[in-house]
Predicted model as a PDB file, atoms N, CA, C, CB and O in Angstrom, pLDDT in the B-factor column:
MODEL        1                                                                  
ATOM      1  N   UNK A   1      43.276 -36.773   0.497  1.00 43.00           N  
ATOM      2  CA  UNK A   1      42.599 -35.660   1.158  1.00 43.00           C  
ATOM      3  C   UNK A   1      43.579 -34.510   1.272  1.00 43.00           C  
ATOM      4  CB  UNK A   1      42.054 -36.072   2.561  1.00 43.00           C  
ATOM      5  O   UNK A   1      44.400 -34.533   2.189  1.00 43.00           O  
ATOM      6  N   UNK A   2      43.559 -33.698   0.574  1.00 50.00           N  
ATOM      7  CA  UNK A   2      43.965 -32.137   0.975  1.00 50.00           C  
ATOM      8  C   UNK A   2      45.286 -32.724  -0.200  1.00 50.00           C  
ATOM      9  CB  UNK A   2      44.412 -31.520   3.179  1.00 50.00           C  
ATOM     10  O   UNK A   2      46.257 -31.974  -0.107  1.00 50.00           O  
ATOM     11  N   UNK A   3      45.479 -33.706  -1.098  1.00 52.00           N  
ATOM     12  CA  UNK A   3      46.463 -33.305  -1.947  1.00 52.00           C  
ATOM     13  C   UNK A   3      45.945 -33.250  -3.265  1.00 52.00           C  
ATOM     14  CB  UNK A   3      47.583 -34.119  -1.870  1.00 52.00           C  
ATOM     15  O   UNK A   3      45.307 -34.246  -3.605  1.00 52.00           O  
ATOM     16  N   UNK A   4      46.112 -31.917  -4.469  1.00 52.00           N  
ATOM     17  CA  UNK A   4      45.992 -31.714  -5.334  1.00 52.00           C  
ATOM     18  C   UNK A   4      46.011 -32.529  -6.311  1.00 52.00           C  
ATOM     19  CB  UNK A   4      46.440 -31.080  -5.353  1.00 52.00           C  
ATOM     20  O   UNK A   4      45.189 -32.356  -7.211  1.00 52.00           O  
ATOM     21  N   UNK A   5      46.891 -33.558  -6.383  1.00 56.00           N  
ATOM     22  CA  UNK A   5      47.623 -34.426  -7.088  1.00 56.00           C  
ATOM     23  C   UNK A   5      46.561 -35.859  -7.014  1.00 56.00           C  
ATOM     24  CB  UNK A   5      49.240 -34.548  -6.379  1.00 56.00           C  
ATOM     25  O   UNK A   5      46.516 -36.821  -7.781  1.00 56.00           O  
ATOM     26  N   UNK A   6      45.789 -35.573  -5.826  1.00 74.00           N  
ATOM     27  CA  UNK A   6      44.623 -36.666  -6.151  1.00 74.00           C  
ATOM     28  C   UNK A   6      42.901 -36.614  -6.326  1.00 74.00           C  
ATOM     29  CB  UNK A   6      44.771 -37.522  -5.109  1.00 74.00           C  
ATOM     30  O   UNK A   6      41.912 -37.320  -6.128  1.00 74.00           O  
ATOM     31  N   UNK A   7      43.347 -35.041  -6.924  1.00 85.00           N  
ATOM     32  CA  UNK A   7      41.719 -34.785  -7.435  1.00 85.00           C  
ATOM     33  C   UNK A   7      41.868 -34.945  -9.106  1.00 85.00           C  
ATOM     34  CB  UNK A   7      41.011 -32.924  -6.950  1.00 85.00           C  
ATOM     35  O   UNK A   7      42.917 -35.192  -9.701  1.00 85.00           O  
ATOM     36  N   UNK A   8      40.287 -34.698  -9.816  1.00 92.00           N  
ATOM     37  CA  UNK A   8      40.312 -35.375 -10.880  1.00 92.00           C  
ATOM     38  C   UNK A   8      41.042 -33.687 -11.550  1.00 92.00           C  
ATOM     39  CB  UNK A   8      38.620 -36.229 -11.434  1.00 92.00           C  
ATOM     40  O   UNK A   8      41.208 -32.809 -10.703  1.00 92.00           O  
ATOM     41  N   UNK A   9      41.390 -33.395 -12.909  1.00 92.00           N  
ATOM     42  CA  UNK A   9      41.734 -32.378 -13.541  1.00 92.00           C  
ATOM     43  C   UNK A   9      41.106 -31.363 -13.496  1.00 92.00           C  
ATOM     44  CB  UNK A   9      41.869 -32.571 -14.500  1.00 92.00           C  
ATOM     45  O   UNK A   9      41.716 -30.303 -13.354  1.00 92.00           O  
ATOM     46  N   UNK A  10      39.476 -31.385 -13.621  1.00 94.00           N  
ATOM     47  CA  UNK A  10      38.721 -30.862 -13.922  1.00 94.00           C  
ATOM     48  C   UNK A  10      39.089 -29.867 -12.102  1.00 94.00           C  
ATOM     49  CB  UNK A  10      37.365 -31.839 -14.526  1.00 94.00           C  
ATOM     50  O   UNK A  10      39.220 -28.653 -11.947  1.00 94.00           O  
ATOM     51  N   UNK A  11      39.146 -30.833 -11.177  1.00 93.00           N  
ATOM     52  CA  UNK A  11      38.552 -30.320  -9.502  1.00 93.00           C  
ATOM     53  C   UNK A  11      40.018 -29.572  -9.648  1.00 93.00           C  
ATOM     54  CB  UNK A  11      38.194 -31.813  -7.775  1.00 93.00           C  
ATOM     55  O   UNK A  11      40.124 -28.346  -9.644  1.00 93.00           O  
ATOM     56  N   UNK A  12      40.896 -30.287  -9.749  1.00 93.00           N  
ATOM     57  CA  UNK A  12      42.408 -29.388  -9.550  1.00 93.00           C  
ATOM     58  C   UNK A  12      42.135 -27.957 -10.111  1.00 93.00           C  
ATOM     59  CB  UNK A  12      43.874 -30.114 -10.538  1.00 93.00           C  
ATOM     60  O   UNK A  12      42.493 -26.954  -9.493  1.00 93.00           O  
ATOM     61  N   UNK A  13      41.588 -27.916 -11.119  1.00 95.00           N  
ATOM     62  CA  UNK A  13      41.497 -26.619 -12.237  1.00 95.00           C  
ATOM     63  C   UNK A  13      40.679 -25.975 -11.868  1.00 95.00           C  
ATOM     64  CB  UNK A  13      41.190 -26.783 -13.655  1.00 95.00           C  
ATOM     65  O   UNK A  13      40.769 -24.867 -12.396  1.00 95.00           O  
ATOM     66  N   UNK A  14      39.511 -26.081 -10.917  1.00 95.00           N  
ATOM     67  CA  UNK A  14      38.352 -25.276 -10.997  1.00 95.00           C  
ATOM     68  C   UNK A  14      38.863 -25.050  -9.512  1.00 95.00           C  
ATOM     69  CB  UNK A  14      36.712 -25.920 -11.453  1.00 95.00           C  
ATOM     70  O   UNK A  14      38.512 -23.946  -9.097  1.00 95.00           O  
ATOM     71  N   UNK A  15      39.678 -25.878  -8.494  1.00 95.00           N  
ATOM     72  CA  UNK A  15      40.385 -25.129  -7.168  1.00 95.00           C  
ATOM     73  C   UNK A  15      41.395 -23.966  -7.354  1.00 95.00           C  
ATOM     74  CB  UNK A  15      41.219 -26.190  -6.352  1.00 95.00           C  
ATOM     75  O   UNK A  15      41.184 -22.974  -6.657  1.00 95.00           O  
ATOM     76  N   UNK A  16      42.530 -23.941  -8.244  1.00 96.00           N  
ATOM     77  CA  UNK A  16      43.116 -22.951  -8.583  1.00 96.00           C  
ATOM     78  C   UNK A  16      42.844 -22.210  -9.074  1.00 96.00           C  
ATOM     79  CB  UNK A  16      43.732 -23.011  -8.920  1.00 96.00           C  
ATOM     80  O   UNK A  16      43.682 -21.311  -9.145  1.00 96.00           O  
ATOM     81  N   UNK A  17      41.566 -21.995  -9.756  1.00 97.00           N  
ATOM     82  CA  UNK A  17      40.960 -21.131 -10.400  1.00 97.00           C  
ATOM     83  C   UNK A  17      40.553 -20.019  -9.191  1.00 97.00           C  
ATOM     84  CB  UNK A  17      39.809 -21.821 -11.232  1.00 97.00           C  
ATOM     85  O   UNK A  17      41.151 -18.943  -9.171  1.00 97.00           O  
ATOM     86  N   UNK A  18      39.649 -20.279  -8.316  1.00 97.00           N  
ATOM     87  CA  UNK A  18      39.083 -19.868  -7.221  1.00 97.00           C  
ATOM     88  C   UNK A  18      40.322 -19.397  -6.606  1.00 97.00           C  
ATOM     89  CB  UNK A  18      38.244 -20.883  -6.479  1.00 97.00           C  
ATOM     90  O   UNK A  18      40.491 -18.183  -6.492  1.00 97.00           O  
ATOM     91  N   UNK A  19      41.260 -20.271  -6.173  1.00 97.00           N  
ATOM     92  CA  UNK A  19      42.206 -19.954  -5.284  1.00 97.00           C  
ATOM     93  C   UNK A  19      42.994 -18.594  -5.791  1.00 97.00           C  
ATOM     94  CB  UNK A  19      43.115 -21.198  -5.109  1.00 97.00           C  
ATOM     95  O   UNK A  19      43.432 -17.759  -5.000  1.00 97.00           O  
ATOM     96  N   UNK A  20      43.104 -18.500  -7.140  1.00 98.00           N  
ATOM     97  CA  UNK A  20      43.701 -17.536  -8.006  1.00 98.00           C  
ATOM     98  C   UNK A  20      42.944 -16.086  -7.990  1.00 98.00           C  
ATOM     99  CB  UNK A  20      43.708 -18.148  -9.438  1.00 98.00           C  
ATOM    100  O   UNK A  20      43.448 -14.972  -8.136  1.00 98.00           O  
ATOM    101  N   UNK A  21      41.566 -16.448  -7.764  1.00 98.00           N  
ATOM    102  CA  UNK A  21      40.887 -14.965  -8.214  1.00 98.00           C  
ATOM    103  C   UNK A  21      40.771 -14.497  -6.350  1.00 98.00           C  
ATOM    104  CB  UNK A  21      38.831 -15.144  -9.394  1.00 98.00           C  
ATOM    105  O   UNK A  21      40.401 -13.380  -5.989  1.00 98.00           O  
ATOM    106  N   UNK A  22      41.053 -15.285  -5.669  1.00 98.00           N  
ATOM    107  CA  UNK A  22      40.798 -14.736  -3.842  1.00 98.00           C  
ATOM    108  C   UNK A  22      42.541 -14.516  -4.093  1.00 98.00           C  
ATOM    109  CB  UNK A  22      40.025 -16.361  -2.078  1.00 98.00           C  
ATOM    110  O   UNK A  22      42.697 -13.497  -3.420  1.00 98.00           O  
ATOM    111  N   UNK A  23      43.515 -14.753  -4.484  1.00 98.00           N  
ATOM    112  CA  UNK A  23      44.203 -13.907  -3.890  1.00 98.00           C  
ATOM    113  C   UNK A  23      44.271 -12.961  -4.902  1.00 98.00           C  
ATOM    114  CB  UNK A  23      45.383 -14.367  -3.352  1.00 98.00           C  
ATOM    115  O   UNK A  23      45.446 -12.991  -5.267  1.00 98.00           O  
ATOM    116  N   UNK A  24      43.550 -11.972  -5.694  1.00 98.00           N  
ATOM    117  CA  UNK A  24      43.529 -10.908  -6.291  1.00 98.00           C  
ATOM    118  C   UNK A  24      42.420 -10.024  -5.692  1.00 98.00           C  
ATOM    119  CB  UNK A  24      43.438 -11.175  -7.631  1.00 98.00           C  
ATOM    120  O   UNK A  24      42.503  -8.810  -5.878  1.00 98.00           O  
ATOM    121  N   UNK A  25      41.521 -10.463  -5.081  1.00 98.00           N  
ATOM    122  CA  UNK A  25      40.751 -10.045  -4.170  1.00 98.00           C  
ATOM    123  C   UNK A  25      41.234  -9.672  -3.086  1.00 98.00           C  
ATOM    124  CB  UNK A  25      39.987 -10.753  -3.953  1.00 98.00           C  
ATOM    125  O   UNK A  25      40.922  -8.581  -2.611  1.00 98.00           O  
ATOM    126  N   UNK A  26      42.262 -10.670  -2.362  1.00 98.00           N  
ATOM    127  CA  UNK A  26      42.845 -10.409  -1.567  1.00 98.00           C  
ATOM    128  C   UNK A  26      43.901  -9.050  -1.659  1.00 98.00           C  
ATOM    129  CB  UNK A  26      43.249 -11.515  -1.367  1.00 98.00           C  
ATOM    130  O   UNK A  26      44.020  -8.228  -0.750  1.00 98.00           O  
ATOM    131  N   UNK A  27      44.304  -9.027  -2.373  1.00 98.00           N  
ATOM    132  CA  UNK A  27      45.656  -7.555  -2.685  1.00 98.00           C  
ATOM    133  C   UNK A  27      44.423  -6.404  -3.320  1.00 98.00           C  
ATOM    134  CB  UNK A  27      47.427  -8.066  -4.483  1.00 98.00           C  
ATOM    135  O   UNK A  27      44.632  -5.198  -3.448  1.00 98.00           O  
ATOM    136  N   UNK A  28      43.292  -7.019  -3.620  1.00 98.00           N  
ATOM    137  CA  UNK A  28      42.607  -5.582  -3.900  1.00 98.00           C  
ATOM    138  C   UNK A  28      41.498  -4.963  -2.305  1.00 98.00           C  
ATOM    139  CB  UNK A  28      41.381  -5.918  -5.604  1.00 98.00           C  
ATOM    140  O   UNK A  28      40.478  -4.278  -2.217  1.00 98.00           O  
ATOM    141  N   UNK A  29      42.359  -5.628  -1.335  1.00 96.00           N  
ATOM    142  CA  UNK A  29      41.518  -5.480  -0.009  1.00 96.00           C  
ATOM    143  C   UNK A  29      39.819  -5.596   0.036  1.00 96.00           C  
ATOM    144  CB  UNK A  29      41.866  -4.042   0.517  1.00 96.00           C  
ATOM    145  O   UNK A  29      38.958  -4.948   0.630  1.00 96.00           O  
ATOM    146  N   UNK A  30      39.787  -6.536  -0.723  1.00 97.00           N  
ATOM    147  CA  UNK A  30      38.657  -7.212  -0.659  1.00 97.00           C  
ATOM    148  C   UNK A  30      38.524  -8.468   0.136  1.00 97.00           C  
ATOM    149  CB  UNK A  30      38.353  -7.436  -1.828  1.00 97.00           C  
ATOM    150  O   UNK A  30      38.370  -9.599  -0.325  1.00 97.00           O  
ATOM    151  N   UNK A  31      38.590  -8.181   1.183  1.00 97.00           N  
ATOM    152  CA  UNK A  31      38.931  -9.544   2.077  1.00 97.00           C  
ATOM    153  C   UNK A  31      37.585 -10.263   2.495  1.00 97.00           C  
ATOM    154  CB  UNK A  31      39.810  -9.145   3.570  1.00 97.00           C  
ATOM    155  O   UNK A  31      38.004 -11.320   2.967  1.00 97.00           O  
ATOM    156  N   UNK A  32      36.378 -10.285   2.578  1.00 95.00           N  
ATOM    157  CA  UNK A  32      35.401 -10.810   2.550  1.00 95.00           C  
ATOM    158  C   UNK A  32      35.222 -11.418   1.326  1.00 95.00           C  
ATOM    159  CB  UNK A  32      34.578 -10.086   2.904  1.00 95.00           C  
ATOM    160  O   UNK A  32      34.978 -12.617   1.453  1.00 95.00           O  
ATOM    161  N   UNK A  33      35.261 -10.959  -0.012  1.00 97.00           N  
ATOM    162  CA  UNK A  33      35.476 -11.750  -0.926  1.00 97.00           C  
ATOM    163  C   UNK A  33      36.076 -12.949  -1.255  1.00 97.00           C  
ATOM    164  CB  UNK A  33      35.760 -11.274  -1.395  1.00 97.00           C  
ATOM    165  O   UNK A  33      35.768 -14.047  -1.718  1.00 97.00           O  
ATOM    166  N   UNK A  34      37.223 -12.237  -0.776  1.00 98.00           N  
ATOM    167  CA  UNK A  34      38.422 -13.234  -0.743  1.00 98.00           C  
ATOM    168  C   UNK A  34      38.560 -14.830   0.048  1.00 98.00           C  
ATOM    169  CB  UNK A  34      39.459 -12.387  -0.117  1.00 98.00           C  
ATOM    170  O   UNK A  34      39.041 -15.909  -0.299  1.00 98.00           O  
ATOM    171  N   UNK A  35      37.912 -14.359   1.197  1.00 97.00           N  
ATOM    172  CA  UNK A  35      37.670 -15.751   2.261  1.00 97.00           C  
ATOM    173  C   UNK A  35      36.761 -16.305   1.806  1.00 97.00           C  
ATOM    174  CB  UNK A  35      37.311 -15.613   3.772  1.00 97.00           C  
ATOM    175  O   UNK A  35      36.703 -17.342   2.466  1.00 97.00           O  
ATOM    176  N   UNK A  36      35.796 -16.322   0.930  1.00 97.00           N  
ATOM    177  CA  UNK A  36      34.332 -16.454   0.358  1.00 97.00           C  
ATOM    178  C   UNK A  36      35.023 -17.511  -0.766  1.00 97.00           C  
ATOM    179  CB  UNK A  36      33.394 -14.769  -0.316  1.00 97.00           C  
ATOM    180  O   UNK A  36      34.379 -18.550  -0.910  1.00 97.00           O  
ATOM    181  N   UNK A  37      36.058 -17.404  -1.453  1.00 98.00           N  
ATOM    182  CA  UNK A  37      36.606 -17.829  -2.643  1.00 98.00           C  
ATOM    183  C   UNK A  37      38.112 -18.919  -2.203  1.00 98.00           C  
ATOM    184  CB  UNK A  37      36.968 -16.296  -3.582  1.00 98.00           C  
ATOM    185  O   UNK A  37      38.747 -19.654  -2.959  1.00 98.00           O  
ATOM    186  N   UNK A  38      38.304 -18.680  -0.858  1.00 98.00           N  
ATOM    187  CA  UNK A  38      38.940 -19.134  -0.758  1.00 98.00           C  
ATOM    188  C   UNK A  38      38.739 -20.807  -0.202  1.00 98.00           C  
ATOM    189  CB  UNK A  38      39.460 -18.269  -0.329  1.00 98.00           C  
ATOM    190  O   UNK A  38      39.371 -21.833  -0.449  1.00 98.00           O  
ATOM    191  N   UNK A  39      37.172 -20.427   0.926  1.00 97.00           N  
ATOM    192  CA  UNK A  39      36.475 -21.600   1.357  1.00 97.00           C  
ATOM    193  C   UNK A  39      36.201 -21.867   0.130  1.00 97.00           C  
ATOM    194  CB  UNK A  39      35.321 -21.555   2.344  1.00 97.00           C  
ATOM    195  O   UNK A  39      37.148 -22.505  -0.331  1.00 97.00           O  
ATOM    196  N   UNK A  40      35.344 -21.699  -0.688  1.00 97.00           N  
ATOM    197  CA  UNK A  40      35.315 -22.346  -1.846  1.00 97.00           C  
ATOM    198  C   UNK A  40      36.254 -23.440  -2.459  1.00 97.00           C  
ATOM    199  CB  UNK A  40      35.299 -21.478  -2.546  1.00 97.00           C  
ATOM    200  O   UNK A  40      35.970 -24.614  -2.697  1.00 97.00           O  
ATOM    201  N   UNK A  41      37.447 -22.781  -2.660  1.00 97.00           N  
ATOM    202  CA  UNK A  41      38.396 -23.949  -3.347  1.00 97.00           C  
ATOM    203  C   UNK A  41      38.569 -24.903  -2.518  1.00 97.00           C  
ATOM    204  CB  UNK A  41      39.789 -23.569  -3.775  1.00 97.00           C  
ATOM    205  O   UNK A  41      38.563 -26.058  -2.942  1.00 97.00           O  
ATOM    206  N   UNK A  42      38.767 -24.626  -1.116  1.00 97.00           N  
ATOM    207  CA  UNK A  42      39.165 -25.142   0.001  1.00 97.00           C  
ATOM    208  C   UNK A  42      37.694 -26.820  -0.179  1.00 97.00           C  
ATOM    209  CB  UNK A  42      39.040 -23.613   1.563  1.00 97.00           C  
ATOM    210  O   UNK A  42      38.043 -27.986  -0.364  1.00 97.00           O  
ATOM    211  N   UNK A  43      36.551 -26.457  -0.076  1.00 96.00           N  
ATOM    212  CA  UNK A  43      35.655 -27.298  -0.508  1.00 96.00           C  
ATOM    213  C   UNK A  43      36.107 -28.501  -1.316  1.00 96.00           C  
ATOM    214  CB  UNK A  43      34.809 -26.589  -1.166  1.00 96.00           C  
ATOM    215  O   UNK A  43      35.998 -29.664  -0.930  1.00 96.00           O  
ATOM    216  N   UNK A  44      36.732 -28.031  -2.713  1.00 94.00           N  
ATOM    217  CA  UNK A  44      37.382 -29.320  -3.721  1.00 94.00           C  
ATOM    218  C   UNK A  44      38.160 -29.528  -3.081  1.00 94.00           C  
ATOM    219  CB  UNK A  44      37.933 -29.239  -5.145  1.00 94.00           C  
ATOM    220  O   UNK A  44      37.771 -30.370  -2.272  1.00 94.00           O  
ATOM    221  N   UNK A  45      39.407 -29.183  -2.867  1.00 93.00           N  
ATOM    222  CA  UNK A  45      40.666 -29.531  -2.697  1.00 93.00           C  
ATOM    223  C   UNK A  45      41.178 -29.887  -1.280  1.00 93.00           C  
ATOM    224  CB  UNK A  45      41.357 -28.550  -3.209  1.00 93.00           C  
ATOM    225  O   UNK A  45      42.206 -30.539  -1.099  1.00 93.00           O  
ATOM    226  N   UNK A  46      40.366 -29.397  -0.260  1.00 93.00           N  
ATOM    227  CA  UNK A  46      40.860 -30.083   0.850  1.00 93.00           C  
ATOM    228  C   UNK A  46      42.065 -29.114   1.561  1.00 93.00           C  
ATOM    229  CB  UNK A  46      41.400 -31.570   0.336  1.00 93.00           C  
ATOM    230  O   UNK A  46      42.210 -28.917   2.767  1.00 93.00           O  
ATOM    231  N   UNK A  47      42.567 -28.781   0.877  1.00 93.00           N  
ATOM    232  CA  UNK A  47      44.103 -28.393   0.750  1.00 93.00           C  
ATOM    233  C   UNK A  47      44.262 -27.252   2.437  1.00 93.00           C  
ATOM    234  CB  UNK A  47      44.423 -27.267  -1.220  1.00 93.00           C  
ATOM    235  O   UNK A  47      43.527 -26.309   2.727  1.00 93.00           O  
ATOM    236  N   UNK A  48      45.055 -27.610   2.981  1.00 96.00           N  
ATOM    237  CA  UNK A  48      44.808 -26.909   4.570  1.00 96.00           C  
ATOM    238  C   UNK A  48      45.190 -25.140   4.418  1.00 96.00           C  
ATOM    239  CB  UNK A  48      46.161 -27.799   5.965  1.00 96.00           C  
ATOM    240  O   UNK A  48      44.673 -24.222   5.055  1.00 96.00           O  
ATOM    241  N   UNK A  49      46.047 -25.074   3.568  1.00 96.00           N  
ATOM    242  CA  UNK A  49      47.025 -23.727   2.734  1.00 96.00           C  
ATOM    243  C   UNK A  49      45.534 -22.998   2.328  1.00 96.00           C  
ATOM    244  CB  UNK A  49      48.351 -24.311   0.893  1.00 96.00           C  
ATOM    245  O   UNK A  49      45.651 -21.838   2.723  1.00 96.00           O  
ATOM    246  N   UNK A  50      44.492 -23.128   1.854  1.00 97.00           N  
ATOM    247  CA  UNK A  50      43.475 -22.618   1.560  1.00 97.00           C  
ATOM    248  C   UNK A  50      42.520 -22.402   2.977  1.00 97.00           C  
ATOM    249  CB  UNK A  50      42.955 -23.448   0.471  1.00 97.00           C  
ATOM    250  O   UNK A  50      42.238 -21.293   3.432  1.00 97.00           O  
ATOM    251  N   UNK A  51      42.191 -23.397   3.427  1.00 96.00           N  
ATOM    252  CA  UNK A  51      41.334 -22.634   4.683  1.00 96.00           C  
ATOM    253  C   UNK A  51      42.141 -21.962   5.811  1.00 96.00           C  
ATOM    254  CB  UNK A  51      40.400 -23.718   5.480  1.00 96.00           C  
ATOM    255  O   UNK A  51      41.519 -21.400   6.713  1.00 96.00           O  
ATOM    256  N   UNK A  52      43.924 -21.992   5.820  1.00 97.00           N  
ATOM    257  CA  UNK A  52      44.540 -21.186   6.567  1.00 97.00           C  
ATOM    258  C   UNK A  52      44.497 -19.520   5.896  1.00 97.00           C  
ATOM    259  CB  UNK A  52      45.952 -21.851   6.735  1.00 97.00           C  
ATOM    260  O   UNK A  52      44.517 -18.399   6.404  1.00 97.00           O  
ATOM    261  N   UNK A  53      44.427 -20.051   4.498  1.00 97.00           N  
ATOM    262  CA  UNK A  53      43.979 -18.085   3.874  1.00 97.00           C  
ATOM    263  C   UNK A  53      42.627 -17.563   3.878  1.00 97.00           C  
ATOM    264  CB  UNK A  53      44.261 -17.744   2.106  1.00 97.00           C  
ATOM    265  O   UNK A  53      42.472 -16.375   3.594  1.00 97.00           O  
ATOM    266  N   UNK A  54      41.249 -18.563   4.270  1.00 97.00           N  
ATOM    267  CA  UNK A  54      40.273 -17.954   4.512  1.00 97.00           C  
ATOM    268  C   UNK A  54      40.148 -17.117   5.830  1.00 97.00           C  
ATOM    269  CB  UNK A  54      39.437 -18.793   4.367  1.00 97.00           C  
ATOM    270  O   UNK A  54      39.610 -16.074   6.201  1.00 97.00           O  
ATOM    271  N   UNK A  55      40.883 -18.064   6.314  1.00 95.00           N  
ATOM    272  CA  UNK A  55      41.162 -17.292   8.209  1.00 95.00           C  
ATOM    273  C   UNK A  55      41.670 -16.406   8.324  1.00 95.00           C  
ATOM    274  CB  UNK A  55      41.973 -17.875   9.308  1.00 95.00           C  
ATOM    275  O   UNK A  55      41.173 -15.735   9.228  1.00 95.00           O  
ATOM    276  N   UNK A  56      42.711 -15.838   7.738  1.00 96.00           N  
ATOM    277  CA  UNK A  56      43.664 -14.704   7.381  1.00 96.00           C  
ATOM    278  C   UNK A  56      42.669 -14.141   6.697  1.00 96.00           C  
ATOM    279  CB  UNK A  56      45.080 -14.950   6.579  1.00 96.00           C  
ATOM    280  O   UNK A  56      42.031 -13.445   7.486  1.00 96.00           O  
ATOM    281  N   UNK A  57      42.167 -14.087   5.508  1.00 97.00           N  
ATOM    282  CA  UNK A  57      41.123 -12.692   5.257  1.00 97.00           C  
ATOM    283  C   UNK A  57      39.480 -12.687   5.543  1.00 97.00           C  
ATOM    284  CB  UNK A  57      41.185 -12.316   3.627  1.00 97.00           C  
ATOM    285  O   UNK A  57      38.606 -11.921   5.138  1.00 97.00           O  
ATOM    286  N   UNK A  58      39.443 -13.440   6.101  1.00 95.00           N  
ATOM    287  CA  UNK A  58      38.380 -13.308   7.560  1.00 95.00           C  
ATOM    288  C   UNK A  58      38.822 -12.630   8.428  1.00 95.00           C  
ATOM    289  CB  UNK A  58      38.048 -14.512   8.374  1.00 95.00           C  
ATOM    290  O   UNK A  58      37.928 -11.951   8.934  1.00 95.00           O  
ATOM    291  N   UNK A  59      39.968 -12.440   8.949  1.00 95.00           N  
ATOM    292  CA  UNK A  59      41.084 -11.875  10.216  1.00 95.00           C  
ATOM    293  C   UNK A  59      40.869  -9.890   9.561  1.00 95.00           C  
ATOM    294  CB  UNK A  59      43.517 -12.895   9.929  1.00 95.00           C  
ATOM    295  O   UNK A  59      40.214  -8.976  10.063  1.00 95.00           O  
ATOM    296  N   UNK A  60      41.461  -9.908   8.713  1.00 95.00           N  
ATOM    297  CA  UNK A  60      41.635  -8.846   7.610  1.00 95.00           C  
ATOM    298  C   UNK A  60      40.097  -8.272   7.714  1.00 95.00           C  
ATOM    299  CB  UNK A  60      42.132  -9.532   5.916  1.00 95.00           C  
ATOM    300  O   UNK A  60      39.731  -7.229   8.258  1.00 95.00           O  
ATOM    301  N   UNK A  61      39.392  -9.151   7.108  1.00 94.00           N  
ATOM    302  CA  UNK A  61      37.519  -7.973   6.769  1.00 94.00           C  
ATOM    303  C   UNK A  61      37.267  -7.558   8.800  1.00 94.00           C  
ATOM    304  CB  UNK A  61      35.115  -9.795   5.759  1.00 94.00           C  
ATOM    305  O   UNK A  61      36.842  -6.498   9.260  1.00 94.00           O  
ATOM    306  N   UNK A  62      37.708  -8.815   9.594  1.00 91.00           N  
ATOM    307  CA  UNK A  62      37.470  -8.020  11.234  1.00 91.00           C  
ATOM    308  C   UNK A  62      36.192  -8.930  11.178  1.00 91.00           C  
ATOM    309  CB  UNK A  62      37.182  -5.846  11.479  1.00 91.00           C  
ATOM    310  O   UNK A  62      35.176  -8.473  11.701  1.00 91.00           O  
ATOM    311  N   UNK A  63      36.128 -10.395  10.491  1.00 80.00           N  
ATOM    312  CA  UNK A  63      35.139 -11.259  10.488  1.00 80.00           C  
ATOM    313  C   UNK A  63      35.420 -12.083  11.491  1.00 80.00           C  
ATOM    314  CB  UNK A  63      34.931 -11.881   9.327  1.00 80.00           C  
ATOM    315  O   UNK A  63      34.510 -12.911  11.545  1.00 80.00           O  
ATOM    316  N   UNK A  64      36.335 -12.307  12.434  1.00 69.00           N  
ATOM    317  CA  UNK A  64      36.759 -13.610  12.868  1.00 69.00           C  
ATOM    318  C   UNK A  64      35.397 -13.650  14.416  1.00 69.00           C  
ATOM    319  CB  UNK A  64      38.900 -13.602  13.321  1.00 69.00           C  
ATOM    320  O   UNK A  64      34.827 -14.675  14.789  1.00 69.00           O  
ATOM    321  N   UNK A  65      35.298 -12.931  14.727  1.00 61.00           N  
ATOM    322  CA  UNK A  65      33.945 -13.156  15.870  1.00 61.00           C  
ATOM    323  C   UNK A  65      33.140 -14.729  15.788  1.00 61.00           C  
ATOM    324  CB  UNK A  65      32.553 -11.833  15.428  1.00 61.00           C  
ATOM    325  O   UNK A  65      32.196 -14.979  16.537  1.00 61.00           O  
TER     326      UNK A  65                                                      
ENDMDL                                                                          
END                                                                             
């Protein structure tokens, strides 16, 4: 649970994928996007580093209410 190293290739690849395009979202201050893509990966992977960056650009769009 929450380690990379024990999802199948396919889930590892399609989490970094996501995780990759929210933080380009993220530096393009697209931060609703970004948390959107970030729960996403966060979904496969478990990984805590991902739903601590949805919170952070949830924090950022002024979503956290």
């Amino acid at each position: 649970v929450g380690d990379l190293h024990a999802l199948s290739s396919e889930d590892k690849a399609r989490a970094e994928a996501k995780a990759l395009e929210a933080k380009f979202k993220f530096k393009a201050e697209d931060y609703a996007g970004a948390a959107t893509l970030f729960l996403q990966a966060f979904t496969v992977s478990r990984s805590p580093a991902l739903l601590y960056n949805a919170a952070r650009a949830f924090e950022e769009a002024g979503k956290l209410k």
